[in-house]
N, C-alpha and C positions, 0 to 999 in steps of 0.2 A: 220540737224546733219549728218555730217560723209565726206569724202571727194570730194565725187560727189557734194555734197551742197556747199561746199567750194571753188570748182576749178574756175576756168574762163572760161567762154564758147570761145574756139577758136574765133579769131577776134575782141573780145569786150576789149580785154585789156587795149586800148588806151581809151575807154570811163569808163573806174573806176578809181576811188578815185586813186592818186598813195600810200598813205598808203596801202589802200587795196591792191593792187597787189605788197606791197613792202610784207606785211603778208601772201600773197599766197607763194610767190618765196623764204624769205629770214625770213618765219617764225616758227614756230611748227608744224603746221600741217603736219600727215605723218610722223614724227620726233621725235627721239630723243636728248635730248639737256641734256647739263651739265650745272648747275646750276654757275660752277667756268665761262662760258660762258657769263653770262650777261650782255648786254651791246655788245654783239657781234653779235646779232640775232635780228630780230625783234618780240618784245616781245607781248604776248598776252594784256597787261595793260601796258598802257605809261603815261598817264597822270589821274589825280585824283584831285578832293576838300579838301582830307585831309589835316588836322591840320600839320605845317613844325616839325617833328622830331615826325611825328606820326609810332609810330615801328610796329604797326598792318599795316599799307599801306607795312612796305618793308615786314613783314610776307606775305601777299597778292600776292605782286610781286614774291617772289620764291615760295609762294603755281603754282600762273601759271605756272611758269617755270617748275614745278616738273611735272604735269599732265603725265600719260602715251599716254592717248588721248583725246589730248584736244578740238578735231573734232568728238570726239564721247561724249561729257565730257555737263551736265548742272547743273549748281551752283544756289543752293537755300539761300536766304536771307529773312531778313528782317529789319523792323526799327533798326537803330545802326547805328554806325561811320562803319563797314564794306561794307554795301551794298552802301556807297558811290563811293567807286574803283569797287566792283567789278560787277557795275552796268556799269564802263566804259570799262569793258573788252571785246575781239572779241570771246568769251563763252555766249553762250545760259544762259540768267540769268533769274530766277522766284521770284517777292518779293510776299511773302506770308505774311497773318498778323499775326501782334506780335504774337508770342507763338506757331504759327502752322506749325511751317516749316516742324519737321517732317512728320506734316500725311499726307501735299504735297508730300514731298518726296514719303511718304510712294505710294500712288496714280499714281504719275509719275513712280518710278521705276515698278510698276507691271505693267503699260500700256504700256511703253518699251518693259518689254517683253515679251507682248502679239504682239506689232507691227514688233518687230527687233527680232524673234524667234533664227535667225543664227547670231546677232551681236550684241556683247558687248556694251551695253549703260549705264556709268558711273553716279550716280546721287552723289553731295556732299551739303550736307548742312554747309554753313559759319554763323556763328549768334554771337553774343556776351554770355555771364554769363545772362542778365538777359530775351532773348528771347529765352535761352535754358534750364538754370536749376534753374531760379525764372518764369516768368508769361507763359514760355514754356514748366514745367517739366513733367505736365504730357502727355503731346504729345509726347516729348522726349523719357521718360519710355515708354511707351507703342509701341513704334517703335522695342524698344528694346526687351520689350517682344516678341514682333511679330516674332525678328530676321527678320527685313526687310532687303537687301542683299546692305544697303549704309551708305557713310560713314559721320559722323557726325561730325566736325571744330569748337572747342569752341574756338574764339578770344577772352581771358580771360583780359579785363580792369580795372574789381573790383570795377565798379561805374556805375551810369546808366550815362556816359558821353552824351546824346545828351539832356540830361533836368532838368541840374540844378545841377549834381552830387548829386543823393542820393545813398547810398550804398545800394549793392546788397547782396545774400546770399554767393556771392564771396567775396567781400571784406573784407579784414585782422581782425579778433579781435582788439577793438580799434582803429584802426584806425578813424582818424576824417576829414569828407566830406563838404563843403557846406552846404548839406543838414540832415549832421549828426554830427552835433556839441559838441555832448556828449561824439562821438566815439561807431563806433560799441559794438553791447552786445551781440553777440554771435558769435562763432567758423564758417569760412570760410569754405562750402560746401566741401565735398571727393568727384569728380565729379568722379575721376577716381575711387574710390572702388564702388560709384555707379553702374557704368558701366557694369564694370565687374559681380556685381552679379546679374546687371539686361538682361543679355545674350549677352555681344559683345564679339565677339572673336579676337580684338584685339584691345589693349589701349597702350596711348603714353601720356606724360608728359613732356613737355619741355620749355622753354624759349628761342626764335629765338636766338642764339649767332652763332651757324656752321650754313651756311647754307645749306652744304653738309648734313649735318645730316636731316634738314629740311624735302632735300625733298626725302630723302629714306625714313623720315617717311611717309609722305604723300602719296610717290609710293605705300609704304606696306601696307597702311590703304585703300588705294582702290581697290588697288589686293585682298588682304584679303576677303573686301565688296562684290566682284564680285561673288566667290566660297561659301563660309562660313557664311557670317553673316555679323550684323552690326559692325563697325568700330567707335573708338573715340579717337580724339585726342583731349588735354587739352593744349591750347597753352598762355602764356604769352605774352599779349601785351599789354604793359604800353599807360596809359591814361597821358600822360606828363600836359597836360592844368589841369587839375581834382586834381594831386597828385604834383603839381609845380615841374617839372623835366626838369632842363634846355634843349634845346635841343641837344645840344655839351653834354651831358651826359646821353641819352636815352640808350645807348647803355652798358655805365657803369653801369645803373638801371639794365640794362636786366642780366648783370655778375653776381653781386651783388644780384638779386634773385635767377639764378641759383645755388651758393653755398648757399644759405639761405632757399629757398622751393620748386625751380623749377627745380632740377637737373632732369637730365633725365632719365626717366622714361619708358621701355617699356613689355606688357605682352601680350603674346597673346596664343590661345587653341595650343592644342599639333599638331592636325592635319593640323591648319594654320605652324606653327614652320616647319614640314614636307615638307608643299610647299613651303616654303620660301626656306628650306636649296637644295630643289631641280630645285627649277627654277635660282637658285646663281651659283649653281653645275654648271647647264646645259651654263650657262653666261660664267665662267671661263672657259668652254672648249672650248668654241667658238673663244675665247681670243686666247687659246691657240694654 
């Protein structure tokens, strides 16, 4: 981790991968990038197993793009359609088992920084609905409680998509699954008033549509993490195979729940609100 690990040892260029050395020269590391950029840069995740018009993979891709540092940056998963990309990413990646990714995290970030005392090491947990806030939650909660100082990535699909589609404590009232043919009987999880009154200081709600919007959330949820506490975002990403959503219309899905239950959404402590409005200050002037 960081960019001494990352560089090329002078003269060995010609003996690495030329991917490799196209992502030293012409990629994130060191860098920052604008997300309207994609497709101009070499990107930290290029290729994937995901399902065609799977919208959690393109969330995946501009989460990478967003990273502030993504050479100081390690991404916790586990079982789920997510740790299939972002097991293919040039990011330090940890599968932890089902349900535990937090108290990994939790483990990793304090040994961080007991090793890296003088530098920033970002930890992010990516997981689905049901290895965070069904057979994960109390790992989850209790990170929360701790205010451990990272941030938390729910790729919210509202089915256990890799086993058969049963519904999860996300999935919609009524709703009817493969493996829930009666349709859900109880009310979809509040992950986000969860959150909040189990100590994060700063939560987000969204459905991938901007992806501008994207990754200043993502920025802010790990800045946030860094100083203050833990971070959580709630992100919508439709399970198209699971809920028959042709692929030419995933993206019409994703509209379609934003003005229905996934509009955007963001809260965070007063003293986070403070560093935000001051490190923005300090940007515009730079600008200027």
């Amino acid at each position: 981790m960081g960019l001494e690990y990352v560089r090329i040892s002078p003269g060995f260029e010609r003996y690495m991968p030329k991917d490799y050395v196209d992502l030293v020269q012409y990629g994130q590391f060191g860098k920052q990038v604008d997300v309207q950029q994609l497709g101009q840069f070499k990107e930290l995740v290029e290729e994937h197993p995901m399902c065609a018009g799977c919208f959690m993979a393109y969330f995946i891709r501009v989460f990478y793009a967003a990273l502030p540092n993504p050479e100081d940056t390690i991404v916790i998963g586990t079982a789920g359609c997510a740790r299939l990309a972002l097991s293919q990413a040039a990011v330090p990646f940890i599968y932890g088992n089902y349900g535990d990714t937090n108290a990994v995290a939790s483990g990793l970030k304090r040994a961080l920084t007991i090793r890296f005392p003088d530098k920033v090491k970002d930890v992010v947990v990516m997981a689905g609905d049901g290895g965070l806030i069904d057979i994960g939650f109390g790992m989850t909660m209790h990170s929360w409680f701790r205010r451990e100082k990272f941030t938390t990535i729910m790729v919210d699909n509202e089915v256990y998509g890799n086993t058969g589609g049963q519904e999860s404590g996300m999935s919609p009232k009524g709703v009817q699954l493969k493996m829930a043919p009666k349709g859900k009987q109880f009310d979809k999880i509040n992950a986000v008033e969860l959150a909040k009154v189990a100590g994060c200081v700063y939560v987000a709600k969204l459905s991938p549509t901007n992806p501008k919007r994207i990754a200043k959330t993502i920025r802010r949820a790990i800045l946030a993490a860094r100083h203050f506490g833990p971070t959580f975002i709630h992100a919508y990403t439709s399970c198209n195979i699971e809920y028959s959503i042709p692929t030419e219309k995933v993206l019409e899905d994703a509209r379609k729940r934003e003005k229905q239950d996934f509009g955007f959404y963001e809260w965070m402590t007063d003293e986070v609100k403070e560093y935000f409005e001051e490190i923005e200050k300090k940007t515009e002037e730079v600008k200027a």
